[in-house]
TORKOL-4160 file (C-alpha; in steps of 0.2 Angstrom, whole numbers, padded with zeros to 4 digits, m for minus):
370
<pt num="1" X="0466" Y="0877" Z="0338"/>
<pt num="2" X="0450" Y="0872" Z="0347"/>
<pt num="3" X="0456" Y="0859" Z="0363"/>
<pt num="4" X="0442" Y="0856" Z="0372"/>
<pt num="5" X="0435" Y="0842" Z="0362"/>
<pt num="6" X="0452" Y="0833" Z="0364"/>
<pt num="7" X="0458" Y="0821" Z="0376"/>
<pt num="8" X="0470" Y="0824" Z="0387"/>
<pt num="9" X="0485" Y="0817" Z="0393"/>
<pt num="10" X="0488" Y="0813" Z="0415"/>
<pt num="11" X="0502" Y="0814" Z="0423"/>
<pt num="12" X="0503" Y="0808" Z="0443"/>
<pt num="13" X="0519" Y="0813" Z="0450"/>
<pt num="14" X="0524" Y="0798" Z="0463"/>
<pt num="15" X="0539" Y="0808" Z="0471"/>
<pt num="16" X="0544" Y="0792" Z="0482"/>
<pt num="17" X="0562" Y="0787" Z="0481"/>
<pt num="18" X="0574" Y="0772" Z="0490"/>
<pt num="19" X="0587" Y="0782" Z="0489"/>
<pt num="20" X="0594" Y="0798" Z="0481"/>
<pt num="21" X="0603" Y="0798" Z="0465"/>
<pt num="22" X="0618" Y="0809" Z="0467"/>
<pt num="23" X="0613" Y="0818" Z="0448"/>
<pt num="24" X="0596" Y="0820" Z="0452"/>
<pt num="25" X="0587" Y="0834" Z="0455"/>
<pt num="26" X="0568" Y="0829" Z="0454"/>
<pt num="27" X="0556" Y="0833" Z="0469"/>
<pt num="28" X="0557" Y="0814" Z="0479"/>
<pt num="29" X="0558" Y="0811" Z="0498"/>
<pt num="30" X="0558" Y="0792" Z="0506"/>
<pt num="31" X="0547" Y="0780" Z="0504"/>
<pt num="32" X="0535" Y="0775" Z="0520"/>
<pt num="33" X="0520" Y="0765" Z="0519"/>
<pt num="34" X="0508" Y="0774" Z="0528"/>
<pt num="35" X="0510" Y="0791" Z="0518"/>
<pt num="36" X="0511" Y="0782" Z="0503"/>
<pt num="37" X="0494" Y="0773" Z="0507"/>
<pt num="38" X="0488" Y="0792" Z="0512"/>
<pt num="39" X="0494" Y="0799" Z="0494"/>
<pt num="40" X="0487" Y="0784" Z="0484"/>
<pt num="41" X="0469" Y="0792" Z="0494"/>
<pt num="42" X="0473" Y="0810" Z="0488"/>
<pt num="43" X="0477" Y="0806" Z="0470"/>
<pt num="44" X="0462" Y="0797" Z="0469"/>
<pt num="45" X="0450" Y="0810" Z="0476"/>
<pt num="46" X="0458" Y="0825" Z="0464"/>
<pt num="47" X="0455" Y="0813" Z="0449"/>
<pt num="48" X="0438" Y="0813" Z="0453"/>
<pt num="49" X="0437" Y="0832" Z="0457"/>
<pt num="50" X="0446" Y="0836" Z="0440"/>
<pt num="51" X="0434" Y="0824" Z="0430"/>
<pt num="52" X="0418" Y="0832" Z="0436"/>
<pt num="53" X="0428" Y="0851" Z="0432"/>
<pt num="54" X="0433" Y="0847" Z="0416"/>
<pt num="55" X="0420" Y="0834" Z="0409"/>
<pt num="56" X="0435" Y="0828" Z="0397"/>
<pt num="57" X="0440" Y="0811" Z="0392"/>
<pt num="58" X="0459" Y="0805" Z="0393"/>
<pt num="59" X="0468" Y="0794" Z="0382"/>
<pt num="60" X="0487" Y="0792" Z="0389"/>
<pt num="61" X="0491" Y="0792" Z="0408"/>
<pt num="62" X="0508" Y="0794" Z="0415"/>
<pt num="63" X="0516" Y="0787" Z="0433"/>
<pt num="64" X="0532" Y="0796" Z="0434"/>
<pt num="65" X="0543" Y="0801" Z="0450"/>
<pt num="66" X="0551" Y="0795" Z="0461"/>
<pt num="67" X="0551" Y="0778" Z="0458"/>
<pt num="68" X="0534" Y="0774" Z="0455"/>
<pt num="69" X="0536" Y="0755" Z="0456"/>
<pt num="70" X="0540" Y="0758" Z="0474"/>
<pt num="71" X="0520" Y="0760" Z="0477"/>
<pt num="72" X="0518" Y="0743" Z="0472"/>
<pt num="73" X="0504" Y="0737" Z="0459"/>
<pt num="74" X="0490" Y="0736" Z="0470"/>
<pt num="75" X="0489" Y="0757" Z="0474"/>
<pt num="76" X="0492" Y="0760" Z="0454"/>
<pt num="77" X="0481" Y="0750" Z="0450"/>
<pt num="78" X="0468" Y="0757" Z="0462"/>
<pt num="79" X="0475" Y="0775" Z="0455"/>
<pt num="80" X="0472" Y="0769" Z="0437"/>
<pt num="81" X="0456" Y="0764" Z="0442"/>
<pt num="82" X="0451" Y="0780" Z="0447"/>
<pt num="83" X="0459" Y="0789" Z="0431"/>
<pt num="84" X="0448" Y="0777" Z="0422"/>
<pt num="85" X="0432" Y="0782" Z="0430"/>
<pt num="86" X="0435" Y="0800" Z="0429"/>
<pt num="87" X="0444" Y="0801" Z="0413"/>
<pt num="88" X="0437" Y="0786" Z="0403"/>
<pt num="89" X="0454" Y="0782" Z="0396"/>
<pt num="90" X="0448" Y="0773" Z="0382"/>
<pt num="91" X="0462" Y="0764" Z="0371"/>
<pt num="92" X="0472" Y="0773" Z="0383"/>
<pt num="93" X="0493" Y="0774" Z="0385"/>
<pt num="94" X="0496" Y="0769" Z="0403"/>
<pt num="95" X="0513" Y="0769" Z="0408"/>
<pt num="96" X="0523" Y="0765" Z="0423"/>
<pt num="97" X="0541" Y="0769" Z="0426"/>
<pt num="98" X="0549" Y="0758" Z="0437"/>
<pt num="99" X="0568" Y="0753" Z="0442"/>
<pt num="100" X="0576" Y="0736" Z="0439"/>
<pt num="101" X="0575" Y="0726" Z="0455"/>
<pt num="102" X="0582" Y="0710" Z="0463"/>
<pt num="103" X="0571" Y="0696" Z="0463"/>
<pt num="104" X="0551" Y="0697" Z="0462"/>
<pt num="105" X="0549" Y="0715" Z="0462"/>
<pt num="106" X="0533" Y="0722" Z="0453"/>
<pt num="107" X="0518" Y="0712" Z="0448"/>
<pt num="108" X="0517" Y="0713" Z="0431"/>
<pt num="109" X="0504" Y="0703" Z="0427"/>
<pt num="110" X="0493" Y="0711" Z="0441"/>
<pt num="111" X="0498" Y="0729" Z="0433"/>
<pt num="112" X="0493" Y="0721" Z="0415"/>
<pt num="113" X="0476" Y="0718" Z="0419"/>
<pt num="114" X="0474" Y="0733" Z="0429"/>
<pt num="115" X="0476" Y="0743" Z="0412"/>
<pt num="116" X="0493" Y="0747" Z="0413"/>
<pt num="117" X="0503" Y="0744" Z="0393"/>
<pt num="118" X="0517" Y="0752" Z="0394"/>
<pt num="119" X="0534" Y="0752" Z="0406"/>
<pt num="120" X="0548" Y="0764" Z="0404"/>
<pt num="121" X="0563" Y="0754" Z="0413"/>
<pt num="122" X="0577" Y="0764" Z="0422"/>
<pt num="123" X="0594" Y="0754" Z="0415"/>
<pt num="124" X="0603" Y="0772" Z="0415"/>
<pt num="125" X="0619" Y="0759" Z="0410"/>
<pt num="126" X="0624" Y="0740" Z="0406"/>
<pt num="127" X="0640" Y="0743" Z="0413"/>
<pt num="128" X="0640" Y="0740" Z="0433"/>
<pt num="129" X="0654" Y="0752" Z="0437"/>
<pt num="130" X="0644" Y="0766" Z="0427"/>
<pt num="131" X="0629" Y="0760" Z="0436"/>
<pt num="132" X="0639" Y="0763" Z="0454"/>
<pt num="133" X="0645" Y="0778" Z="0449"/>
<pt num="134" X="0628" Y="0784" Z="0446"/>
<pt num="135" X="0623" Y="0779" Z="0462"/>
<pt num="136" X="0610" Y="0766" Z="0455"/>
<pt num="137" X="0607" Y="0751" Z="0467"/>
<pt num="138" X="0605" Y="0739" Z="0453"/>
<pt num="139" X="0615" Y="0728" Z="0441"/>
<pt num="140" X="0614" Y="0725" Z="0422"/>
<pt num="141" X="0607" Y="0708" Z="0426"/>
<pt num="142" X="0594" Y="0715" Z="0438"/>
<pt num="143" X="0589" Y="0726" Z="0422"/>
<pt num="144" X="0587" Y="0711" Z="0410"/>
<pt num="145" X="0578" Y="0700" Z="0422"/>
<pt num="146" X="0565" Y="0716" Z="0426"/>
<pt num="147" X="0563" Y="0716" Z="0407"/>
<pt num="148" X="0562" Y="0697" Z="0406"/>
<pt num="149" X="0548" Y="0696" Z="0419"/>
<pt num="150" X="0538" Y="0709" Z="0411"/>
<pt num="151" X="0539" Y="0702" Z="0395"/>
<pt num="152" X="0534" Y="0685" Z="0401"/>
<pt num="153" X="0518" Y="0695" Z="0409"/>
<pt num="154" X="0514" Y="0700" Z="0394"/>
<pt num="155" X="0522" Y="0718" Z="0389"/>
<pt num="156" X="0526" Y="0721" Z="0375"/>
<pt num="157" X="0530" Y="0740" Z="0377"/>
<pt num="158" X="0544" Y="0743" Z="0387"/>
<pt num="159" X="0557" Y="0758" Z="0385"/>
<pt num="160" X="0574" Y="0758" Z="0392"/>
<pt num="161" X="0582" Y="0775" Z="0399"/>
<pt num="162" X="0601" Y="0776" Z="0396"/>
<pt num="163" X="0611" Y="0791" Z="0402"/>
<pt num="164" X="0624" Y="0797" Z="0390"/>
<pt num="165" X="0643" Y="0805" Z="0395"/>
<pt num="166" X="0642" Y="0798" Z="0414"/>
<pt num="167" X="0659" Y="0795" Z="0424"/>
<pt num="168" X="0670" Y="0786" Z="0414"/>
<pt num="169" X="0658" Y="0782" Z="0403"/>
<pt num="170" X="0671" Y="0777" Z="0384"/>
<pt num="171" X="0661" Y="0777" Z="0366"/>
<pt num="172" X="0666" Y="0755" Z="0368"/>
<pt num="173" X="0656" Y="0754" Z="0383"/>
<pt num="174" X="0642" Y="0767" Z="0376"/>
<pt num="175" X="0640" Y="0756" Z="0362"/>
<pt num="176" X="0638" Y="0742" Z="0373"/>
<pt num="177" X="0625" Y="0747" Z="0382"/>
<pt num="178" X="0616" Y="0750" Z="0367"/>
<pt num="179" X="0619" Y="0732" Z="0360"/>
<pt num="180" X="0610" Y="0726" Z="0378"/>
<pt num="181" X="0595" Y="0739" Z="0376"/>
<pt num="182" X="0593" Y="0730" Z="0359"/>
<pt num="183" X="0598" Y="0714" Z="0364"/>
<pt num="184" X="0581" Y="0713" Z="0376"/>
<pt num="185" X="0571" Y="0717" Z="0360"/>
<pt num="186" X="0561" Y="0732" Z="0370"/>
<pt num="187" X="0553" Y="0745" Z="0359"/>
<pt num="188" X="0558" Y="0760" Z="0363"/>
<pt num="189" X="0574" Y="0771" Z="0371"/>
<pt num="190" X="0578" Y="0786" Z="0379"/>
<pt num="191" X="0594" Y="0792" Z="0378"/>
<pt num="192" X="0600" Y="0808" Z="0387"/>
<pt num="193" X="0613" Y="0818" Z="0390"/>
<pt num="194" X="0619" Y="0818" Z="0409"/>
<pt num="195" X="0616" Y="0837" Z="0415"/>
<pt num="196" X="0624" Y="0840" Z="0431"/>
<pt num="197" X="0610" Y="0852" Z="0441"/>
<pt num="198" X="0614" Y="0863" Z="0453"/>
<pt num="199" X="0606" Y="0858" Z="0471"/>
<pt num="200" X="0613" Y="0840" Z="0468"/>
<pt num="201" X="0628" Y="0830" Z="0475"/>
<pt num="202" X="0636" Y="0829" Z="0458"/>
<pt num="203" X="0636" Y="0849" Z="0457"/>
<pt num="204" X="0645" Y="0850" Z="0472"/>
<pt num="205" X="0658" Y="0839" Z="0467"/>
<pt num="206" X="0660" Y="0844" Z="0450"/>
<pt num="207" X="0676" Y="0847" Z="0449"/>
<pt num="208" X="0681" Y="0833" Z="0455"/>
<pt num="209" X="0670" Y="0820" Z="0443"/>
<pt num="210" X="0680" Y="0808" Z="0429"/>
<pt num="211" X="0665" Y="0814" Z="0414"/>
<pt num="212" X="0669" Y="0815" Z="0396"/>
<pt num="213" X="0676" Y="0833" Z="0388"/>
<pt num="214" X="0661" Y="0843" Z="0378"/>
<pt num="215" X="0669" Y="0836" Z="0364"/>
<pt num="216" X="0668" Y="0819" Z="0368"/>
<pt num="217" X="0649" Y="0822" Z="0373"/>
<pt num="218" X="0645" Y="0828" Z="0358"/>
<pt num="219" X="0652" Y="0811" Z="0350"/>
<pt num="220" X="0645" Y="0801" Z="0362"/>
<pt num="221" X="0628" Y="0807" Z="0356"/>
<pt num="222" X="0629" Y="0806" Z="0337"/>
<pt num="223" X="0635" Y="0789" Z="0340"/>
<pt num="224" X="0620" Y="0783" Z="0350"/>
<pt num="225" X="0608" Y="0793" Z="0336"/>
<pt num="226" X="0618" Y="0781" Z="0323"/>
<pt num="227" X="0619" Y="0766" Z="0332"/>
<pt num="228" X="0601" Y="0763" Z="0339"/>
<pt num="229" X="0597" Y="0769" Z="0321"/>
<pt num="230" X="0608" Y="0754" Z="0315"/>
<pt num="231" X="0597" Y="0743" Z="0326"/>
<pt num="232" X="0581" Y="0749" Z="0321"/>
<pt num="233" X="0574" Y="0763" Z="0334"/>
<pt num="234" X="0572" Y="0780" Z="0324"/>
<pt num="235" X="0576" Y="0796" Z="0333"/>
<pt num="236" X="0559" Y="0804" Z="0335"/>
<pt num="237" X="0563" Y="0819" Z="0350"/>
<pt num="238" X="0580" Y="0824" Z="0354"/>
<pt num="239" X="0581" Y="0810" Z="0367"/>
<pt num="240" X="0572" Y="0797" Z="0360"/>
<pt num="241" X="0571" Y="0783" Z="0349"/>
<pt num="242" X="0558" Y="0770" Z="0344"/>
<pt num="243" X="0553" Y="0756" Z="0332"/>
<pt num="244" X="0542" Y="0762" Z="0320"/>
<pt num="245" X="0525" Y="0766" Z="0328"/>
<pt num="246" X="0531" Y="0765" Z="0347"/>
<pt num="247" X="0532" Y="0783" Z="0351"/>
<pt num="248" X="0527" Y="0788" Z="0367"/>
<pt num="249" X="0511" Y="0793" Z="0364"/>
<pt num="250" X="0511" Y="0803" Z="0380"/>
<pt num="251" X="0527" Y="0814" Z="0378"/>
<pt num="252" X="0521" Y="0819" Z="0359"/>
<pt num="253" X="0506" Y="0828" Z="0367"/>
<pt num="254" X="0519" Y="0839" Z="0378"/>
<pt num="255" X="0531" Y="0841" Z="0360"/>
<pt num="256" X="0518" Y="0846" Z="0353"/>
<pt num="257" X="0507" Y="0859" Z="0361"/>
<pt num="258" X="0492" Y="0846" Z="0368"/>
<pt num="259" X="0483" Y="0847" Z="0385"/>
<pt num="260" X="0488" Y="0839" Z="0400"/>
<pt num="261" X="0484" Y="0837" Z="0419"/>
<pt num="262" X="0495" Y="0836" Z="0432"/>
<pt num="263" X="0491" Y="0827" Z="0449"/>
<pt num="264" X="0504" Y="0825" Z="0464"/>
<pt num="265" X="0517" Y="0836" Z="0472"/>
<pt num="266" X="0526" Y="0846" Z="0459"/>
<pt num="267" X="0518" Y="0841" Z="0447"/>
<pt num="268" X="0513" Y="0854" Z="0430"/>
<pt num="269" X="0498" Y="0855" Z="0420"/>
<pt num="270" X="0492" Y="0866" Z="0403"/>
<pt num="271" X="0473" Y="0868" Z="0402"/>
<pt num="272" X="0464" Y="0880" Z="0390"/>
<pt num="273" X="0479" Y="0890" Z="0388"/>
<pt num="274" X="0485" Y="0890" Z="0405"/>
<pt num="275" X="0501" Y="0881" Z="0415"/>
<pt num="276" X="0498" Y="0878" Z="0433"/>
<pt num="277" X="0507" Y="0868" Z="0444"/>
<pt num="278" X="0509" Y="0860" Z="0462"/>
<pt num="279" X="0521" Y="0865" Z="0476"/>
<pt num="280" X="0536" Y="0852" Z="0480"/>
<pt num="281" X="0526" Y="0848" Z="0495"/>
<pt num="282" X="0520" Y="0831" Z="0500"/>
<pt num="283" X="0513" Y="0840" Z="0516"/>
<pt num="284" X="0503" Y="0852" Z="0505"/>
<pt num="285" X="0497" Y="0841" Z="0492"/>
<pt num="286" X="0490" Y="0827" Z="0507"/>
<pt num="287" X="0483" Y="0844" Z="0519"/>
<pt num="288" X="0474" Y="0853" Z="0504"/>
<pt num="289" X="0480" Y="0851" Z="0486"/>
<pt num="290" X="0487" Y="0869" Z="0478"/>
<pt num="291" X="0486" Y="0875" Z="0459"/>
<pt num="292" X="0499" Y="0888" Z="0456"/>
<pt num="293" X="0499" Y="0901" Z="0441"/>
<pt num="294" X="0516" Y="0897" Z="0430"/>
<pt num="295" X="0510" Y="0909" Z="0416"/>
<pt num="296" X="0502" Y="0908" Z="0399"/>
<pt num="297" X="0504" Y="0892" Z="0386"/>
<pt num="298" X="0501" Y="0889" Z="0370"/>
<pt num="299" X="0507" Y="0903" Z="0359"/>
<pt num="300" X="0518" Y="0903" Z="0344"/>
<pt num="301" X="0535" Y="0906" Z="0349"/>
<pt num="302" X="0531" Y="0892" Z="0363"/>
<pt num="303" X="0523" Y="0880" Z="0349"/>
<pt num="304" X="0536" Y="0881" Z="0339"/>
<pt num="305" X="0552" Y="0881" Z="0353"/>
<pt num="306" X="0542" Y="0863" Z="0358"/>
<pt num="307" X="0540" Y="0855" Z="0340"/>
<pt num="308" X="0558" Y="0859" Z="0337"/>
<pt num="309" X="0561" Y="0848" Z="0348"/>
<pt num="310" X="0555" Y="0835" Z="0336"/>
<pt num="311" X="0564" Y="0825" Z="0322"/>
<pt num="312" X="0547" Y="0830" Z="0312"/>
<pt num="313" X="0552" Y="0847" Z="0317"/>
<pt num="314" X="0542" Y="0862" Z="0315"/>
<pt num="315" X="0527" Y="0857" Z="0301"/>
<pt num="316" X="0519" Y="0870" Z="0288"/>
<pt num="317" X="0503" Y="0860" Z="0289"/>
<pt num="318" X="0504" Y="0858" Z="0308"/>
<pt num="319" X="0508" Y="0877" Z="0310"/>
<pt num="320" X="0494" Y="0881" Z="0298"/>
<pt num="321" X="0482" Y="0870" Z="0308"/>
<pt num="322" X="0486" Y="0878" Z="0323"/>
<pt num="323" X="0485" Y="0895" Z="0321"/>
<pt num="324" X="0479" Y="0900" Z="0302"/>
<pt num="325" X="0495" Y="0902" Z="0294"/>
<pt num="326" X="0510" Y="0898" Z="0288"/>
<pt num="327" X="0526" Y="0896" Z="0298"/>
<pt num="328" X="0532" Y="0917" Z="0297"/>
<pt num="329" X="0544" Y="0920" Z="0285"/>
<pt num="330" X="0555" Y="0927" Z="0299"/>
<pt num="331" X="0558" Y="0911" Z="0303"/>
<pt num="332" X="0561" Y="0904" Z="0287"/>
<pt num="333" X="0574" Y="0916" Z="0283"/>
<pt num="334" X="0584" Y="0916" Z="0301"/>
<pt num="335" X="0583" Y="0897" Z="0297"/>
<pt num="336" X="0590" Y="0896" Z="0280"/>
<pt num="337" X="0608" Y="0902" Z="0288"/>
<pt num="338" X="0611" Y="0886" Z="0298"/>
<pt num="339" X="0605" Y="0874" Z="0283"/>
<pt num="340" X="0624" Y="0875" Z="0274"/>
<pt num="341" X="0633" Y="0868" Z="0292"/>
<pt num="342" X="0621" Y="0853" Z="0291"/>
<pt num="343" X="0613" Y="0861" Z="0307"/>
<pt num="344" X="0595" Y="0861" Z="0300"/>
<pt num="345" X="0582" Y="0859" Z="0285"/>
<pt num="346" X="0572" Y="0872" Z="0281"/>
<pt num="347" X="0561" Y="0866" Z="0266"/>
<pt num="348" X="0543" Y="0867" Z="0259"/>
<pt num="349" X="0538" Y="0854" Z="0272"/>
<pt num="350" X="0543" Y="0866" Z="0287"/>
<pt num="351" X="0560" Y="0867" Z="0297"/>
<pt num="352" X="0567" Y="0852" Z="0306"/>
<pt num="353" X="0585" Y="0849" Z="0316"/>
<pt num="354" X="0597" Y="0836" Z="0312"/>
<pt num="355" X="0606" Y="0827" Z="0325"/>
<pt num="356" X="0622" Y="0839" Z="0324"/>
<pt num="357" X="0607" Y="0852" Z="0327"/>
<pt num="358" X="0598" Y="0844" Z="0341"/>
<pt num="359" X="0617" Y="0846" Z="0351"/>
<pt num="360" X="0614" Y="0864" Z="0350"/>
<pt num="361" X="0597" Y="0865" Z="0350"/>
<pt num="362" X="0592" Y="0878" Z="0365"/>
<pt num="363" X="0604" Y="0891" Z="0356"/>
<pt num="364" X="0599" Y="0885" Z="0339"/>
<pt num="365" X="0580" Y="0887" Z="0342"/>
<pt num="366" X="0583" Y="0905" Z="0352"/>
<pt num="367" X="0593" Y="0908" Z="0332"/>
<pt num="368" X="0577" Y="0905" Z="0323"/>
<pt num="369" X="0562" Y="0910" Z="0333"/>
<pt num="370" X="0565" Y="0923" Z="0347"/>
């Protein structure tokens, strides 16, 4: 399948934190004003050098980090505006992530009007202890009044992140959370697994953190894929769930196999069957930006391993689309043994996991493709 007529999604990485999460195990340093002012500059100036390169219009943009909020809405906007000029960003997605604060925080009204249509909120948890345990530096209520204000400014695309299994996290205060997500009538949530990564506090101290047994987990999530189905949001990725027609438009074109560009320390990129990506260096990106080499994209064990990771799954029309064929029988037949434990479909519409699939899903997917 021909790309280069097709617009691409942005992503700026905005690695600036308040504070390290002990879980987390992104690229982020501190904030501080005048480096911050200096990246804004740089992002801006490589958005213009990739526009004249590629000559390609975009139609979704990403903020993520970091906290982007932190920058404040006067620099995204003055990045978003450069996006626009060298990407056109016609009917485009614009996302910001941002984390609940006390008091004024962000202006949304400002980010509205500078383009900006869609917010992905970090909650992570309605249940303070949880929250403190995560080493979050807001409250519940800090989370609903983000939300609030947003809405009042006019948003009416807001996703929620919610972390699932965290320290003495029960399937009663699970399901509450869940009944606040909905309860702030947003339109879309993520809900992940906690993963504790090596290089973070949380590794270090694994042995000693209060999380729920693999067993536990495992319920944990099938109970969230059954309760936010309950209020509405169908599962569309194994992590996410939205009401109907409030996908993110800019993750699908990761899941399945689009083009994208990546601006900011550590940020990745696939172009014209390539993956490139920036060094974790503030220092290097603001001194004289890098593209590294991370190998080939875009080939069929790759394709398929991303659109399994959709409830849509692994189409026979998309795959045909793609790359002149059918999906290879191989796969069809390694398939078919899972279908009697419930852990997939495999079907004249292509393959597809089920939620009880999705739980083992790098195994299951390594089963049927590799």
């Amino acid at each position: 399948m021909n790309q280069t007529n097709t617009p691409l999604g942005l992503y700026i990485h905005l690695p600036f934190c308040d504070g390290k999460c002990p879980y987390c195990d992104f690229y982020s340093i501190a904030a501080d004003e005048t480096v911050m002012d200096a990246y804004t500059e740089t992002v801006c100036a490589e958005l213009a050098h990739w526009g004249r390169e590629l000559g390609r219009p975009a139609d979704t943009l990403y903020f993520g980090g970091g906290t982007p909020s932190l920058l404040g809405e006067i620099r995204l906007a003055r990045m978003a505006e450069a996006a626009r000029q060298a990407f056109g960003l016609n009917n485009a997605e614009i996302t910001v992530e941002v984390n609940p604060t006390r008091g004024k925080g962000l202006d949304f009204a400002f980010l509205r009007d500078a383009g900006v249509s869609r917010l992905s909120i970090g909650l992570q948890s309605a249940i303070d202890r949880e929250l403190r345990l995560l080493g979050r530096r807001h409250t519940a209520q800090d989370a609903a009044q983000t939300v609030r204000r947003a809405q009042e400014a006019g948003f009416d695309n807001i996703s929620l992140d919610l972390m699932l299994a965290v320290q003495e996290q029960t399937l009663q205060s699970l399901l509450s959370s869940i009944a606040f997500c909905a309860s702030l009538s947003v339109q879309h949530i993520s809900a992940y697994l906690l993963k504790v990564e090596e290089g973070t506090p949380y590794y270090q101290a694994r042995e000693s953190l209060r999380l729920p047994s693999e067993d536990m987990q495992c319920d944990f999530y099938l109970a969230a894929c059954a309760e936010l189905k309950r209020y509405g949001f169908e599962q569309y990725e194994i992590s996410n769930f939205s009401l109907p027609g409030r996908e993110s438009r800019h993750n699908l074109k990761y899941w399945d196999g689009r083009e994208y560009l990546g601006i900011g320390a550590s940020a990745h990129s696939f172009l014209s069957g390539k993956r490139f990506y920036s060094p974790r260096s503030v220092e290097n990106f603001l001194s004289s930006p890098q593209y590294l080499p991370d190998g080939a994209g875009g080939g069929e064990e790759e394709y398929a391993m991303l659109r399994l990771r959709l409830t849509e799954g692994l189409t026979e029309a998309g795959y045909r689309n793609r790359f002149g064929r059918g999906i290879p029988q191989s796969y069809r037949a390694r398939a078919a043994r899972f279908e009697k434990n419930g852990l997939l479909v495999c079907d004249e519409r292509g393959i597809r996991f089920t939620p009880q699939g999705f739980l083992v899903s790098n195994s299951l997917t390594a089963e049927v493709i590799l």
